[in-house]
C-alpha distance (Angstrom), angle and dihedral (degrees) to the residues before:
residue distance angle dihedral
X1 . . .
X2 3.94 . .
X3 3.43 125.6 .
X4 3.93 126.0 -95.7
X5 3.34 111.5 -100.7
X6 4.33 127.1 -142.5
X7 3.69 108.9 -124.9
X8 4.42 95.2 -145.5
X9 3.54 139.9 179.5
X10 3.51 125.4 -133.2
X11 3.64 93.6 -114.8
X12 4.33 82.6 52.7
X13 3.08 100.9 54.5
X14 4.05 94.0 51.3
X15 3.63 90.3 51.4
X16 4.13 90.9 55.7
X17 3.71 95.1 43.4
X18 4.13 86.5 48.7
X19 3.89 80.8 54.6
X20 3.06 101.5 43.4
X21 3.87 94.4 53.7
X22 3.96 94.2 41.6
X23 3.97 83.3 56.4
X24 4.34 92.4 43.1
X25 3.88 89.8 33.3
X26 4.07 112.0 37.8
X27 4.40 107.3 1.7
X28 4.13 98.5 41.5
X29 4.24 84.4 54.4
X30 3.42 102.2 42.0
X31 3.70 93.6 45.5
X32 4.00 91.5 55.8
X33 3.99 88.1 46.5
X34 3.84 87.8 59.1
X35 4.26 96.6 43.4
X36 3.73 87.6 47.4
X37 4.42 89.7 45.1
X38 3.95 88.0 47.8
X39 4.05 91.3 41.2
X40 3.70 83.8 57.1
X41 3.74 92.6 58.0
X42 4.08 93.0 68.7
X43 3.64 122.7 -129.8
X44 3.61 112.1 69.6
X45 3.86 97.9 -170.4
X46 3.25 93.5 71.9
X47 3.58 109.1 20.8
X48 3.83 101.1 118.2
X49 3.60 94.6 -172.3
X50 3.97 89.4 56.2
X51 3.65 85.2 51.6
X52 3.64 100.2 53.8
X53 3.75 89.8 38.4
X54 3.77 89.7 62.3
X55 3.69 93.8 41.5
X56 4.05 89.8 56.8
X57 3.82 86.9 44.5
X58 4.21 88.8 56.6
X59 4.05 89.0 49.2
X60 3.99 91.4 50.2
X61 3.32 98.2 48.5
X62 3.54 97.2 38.3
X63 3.99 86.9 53.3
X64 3.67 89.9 50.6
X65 3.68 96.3 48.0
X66 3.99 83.2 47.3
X67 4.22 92.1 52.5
X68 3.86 92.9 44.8
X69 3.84 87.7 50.9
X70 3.50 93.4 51.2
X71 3.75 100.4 40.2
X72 3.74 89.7 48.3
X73 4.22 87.3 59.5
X74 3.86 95.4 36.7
X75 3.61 119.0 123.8
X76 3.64 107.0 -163.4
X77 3.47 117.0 -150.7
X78 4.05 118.6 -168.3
X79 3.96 102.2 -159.1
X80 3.79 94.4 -165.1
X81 3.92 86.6 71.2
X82 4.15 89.9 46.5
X83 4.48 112.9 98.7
X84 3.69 98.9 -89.5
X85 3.56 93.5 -135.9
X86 4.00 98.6 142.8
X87 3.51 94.9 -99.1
X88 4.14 124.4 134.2
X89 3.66 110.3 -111.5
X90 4.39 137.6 161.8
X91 3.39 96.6 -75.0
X92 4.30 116.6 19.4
X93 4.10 120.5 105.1
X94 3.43 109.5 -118.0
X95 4.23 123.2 -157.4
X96 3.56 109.2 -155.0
X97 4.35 130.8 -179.2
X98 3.64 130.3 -139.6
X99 3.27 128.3 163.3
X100 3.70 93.8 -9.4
X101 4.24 85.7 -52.6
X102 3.12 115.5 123.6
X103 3.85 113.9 -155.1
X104 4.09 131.5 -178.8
X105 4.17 127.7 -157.2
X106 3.33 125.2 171.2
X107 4.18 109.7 -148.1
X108 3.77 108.4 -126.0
X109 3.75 132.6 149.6
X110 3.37 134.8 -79.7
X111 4.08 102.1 -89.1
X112 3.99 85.6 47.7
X113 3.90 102.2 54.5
X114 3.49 114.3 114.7
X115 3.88 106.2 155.8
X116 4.25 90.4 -159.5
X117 3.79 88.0 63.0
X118 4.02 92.6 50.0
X119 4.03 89.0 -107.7
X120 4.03 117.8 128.6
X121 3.36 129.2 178.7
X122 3.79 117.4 -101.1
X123 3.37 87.3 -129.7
X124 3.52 94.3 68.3
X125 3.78 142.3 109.9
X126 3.93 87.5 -103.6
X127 3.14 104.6 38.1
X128 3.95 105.1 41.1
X129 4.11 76.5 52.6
X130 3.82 94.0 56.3
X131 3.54 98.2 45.5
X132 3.52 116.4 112.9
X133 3.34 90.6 13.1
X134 4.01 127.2 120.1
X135 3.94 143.8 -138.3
X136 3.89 106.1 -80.4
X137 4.00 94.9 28.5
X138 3.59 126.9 122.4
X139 3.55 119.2 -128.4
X140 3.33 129.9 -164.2
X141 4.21 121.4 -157.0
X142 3.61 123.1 -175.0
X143 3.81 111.0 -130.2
X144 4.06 136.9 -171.8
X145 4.04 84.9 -104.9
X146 3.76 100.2 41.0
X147 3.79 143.1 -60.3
X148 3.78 108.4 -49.4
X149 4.23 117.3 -157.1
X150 3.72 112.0 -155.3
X151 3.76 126.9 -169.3
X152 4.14 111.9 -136.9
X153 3.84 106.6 -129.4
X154 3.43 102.4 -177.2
X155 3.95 144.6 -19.6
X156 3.65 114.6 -132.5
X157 3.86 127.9 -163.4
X158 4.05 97.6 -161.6
């Protein structure tokens, strides 16, 4: 059985690896500093700063272990070196009408989402709907409130 792998974009990927070196670099120190500063204070039973010292020290290197995981499966996909041929792929921003509303995602993966910025997982409704799809298609998308038909604008490789 192989392991999943993390469909990212370029932009993705940079963001983790920041992370991941912020945690290594600046949290995974500072954390240490403050178990060692508490240690020095005696009785560890009761020491609540010990305690919570610890706790951040499991959540750091849990997050760490979590990034490394994830950058170890990614599969980063640049989509300004895909055929821009129109059609939806991981990775393009797509501008799409309904009802007069226009609307803009760009498909990234699951780490990246962040529906505020206009970036939804692949994964999703939405976007496992638009893929494969081209500029001029309909697309229909089932919703909580209803089916929802959305016209694809354009496909853009940025």
């Amino acid at each position: 059985m192989s392991a999943q792998k993390y469909p990212m974009t370029v932009a993705g990927e940079r963001a983790l690896r920041d992370e991941l070196e912020q945690l290594k670099k600046v949290e995974r120190p500072t954390v240490i500093a403050a178990i060692a500063e508490a240690r020095a204070h005696g009785d560890l039973k009761e020491n609540a700063e010990y305690h919570a010292a610890r706790e951040k020290q499991g959540f750091v290197e849990a997050r760490i272990g979590d990034i490394e995981a994830k950058l170890s499966l990614a599969v980063v996909i640049d989509v300004t070196k895909l055929p821009q041929n129109g059609k939806v792929v991981f990775g393009v921003t797509v501008d799409l009408e309904h009802d007069a509303q226009k609307t803009t995602y760009k498909l990234v993966g699951e780490d990246e989402a962040d529906i505020h910025h206009g970036k939804i997982s692949v994964t999703s409704p939405v976007a496992r709907a638009l893929i494969g799809k081209e500029e001029g298609d309909e697309v229909t998308i089932k919703t909580p409130s209803g089916e929802v038909t959305y016209l694809i604008d354009a496909v853009h490789y940025i």
